[in-house]
N, C-alpha and C positions, 0 to 999 in steps of 0.2 A: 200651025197657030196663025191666028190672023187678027187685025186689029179693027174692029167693027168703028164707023162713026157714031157718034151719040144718037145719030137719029135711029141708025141699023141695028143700033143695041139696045133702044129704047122697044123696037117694035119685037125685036127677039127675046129681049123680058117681058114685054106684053106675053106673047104666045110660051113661052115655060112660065109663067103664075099661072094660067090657065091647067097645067099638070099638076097644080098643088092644091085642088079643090077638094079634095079628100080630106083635109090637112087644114080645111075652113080657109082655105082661100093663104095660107101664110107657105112660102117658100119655104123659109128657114126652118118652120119646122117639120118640113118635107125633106131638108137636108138633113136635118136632125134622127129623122126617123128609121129605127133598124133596116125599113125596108130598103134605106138607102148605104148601108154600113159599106158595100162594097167598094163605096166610093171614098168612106175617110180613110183620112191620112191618118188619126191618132184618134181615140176617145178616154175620158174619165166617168167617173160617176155622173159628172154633171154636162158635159160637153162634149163638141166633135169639133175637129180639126176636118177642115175640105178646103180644094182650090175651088177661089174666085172666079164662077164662069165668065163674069162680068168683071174681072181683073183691074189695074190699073195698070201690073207689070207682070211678068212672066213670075210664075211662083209666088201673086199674092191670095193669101189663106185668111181663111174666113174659122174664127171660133166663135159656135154659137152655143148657147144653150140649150138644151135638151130640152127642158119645159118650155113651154110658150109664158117667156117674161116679157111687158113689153119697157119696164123701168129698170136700170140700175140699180133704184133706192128699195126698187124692193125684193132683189134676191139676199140669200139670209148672208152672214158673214163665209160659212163650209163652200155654198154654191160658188161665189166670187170671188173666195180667194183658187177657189179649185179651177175656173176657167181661167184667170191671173196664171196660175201653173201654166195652163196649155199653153197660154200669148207666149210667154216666157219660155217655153222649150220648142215652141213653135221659131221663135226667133233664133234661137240656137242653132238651131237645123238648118234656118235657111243662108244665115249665113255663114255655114260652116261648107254645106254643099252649094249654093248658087253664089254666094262672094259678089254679094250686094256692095257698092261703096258705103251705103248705110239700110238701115233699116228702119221703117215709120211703120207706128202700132195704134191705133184710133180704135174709139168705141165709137161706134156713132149710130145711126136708128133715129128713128121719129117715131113720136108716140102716135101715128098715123099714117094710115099706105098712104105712100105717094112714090114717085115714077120710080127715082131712083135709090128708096130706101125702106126699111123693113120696119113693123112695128113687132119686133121681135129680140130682145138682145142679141149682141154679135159682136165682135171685134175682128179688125183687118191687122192683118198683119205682112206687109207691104215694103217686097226687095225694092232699092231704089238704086239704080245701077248708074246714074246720068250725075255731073257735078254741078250743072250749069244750072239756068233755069227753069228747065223741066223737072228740078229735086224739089221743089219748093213745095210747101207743103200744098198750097193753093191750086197745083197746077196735077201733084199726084191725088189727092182725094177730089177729081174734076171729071165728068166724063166729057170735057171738051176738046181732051186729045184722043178721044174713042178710048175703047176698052179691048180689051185680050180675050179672046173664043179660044179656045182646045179645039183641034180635033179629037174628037174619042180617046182613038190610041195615044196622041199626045199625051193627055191628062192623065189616063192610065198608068204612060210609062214615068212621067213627073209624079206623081202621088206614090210610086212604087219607089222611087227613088228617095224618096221625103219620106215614107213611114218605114224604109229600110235604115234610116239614120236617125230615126226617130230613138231618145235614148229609153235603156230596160230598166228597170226598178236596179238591178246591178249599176248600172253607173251615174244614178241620179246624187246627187249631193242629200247627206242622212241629215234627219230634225232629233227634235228630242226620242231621246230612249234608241238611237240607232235607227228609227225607221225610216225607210224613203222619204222624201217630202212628196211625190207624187204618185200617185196609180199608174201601171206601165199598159201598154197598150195589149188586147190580148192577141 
């Protein structure tokens, strides 16, 4: 793993959106898309769970949406509470296995590409292992302390690790009529 400067990360996201021209020019939904399924961590009807190649800390995950949304307000009430599930068991996992001092969960996105954000719904979901001033939120959602790169096999073996704790419709907490509250990953 290595920690890129804002600039080194800026020009290495320049060159991977150029891999997502297929996909009309959008990342996310280049991470979204089955062609990429080998890399989630977890998926639902409506979303996928993947690490941040552009991190803020070791083990932060990105739930995006499967459809290309690029507002909050207008996925239906099923889609957002169904990605709501993922952040929410996405958080579970991370700090059950990496034992973050805390955990910070953001939606965030621009309704327009710009350098470092997607016009795509998405949410981070972001170990924060430090107590001091680098927990703040100002300082984790920044890329002025650089960002986290994987190597390959890193992310591999951290994503194998994360969809292996990832929990099964057996130990999810039941809603009405007994049934899971969410879709277990296949």
């Amino acid at each position: 793993m290595v920690r890129l400067d804002k600039d080194a990360a800026l020009m290495a996201l320049e060159r991977e959106q150029g891999e997502s021209s297929a996909f009309g020019g959008c990342t996310m939904c280049r991470l979204a898309s089955p062609m990429n399924a080998a890399n989630w961590i977890a998926h639902s009807e409506h979303g996928v769970v993947v690490l941040d190649g552009f991190g803020a800390r070791e083990g932060h995950l990105l739930v995006i949406a499967k459809q290309h949304v690029e507002r909050t307000s207008n996925l239906s009430w099923d889609v957002f509470s169904d990605l709501q599930r993922l952040i929410w068991q996405g958080n579970q996992v991370v700090e059950r296995e990496l034992r973050p001092a805390r955990v910070y969960v953001a939606t965030l996105g621009a309704s327009k590409r710009l350098p470092m954000s997607f016009p795509h719904h998405h949410s981070h979901v972001v170990p924060v292992y430090e107590e001091d001033e680098r927990a703040r939120p100002a300082s984790v959602f920044s890329w002025s302390a650089g960002v986290v790169c994987y190597e390959p096999e890193e992310a591999q073996r951290l994503s194998a690790r994360l969809r292996g704790a990832w929990p099964s419709e057996a130990t999810l907490p039941l809603g009405a009529g007994g049934k899971p509250l969410a879709t277990s990953i296949d």
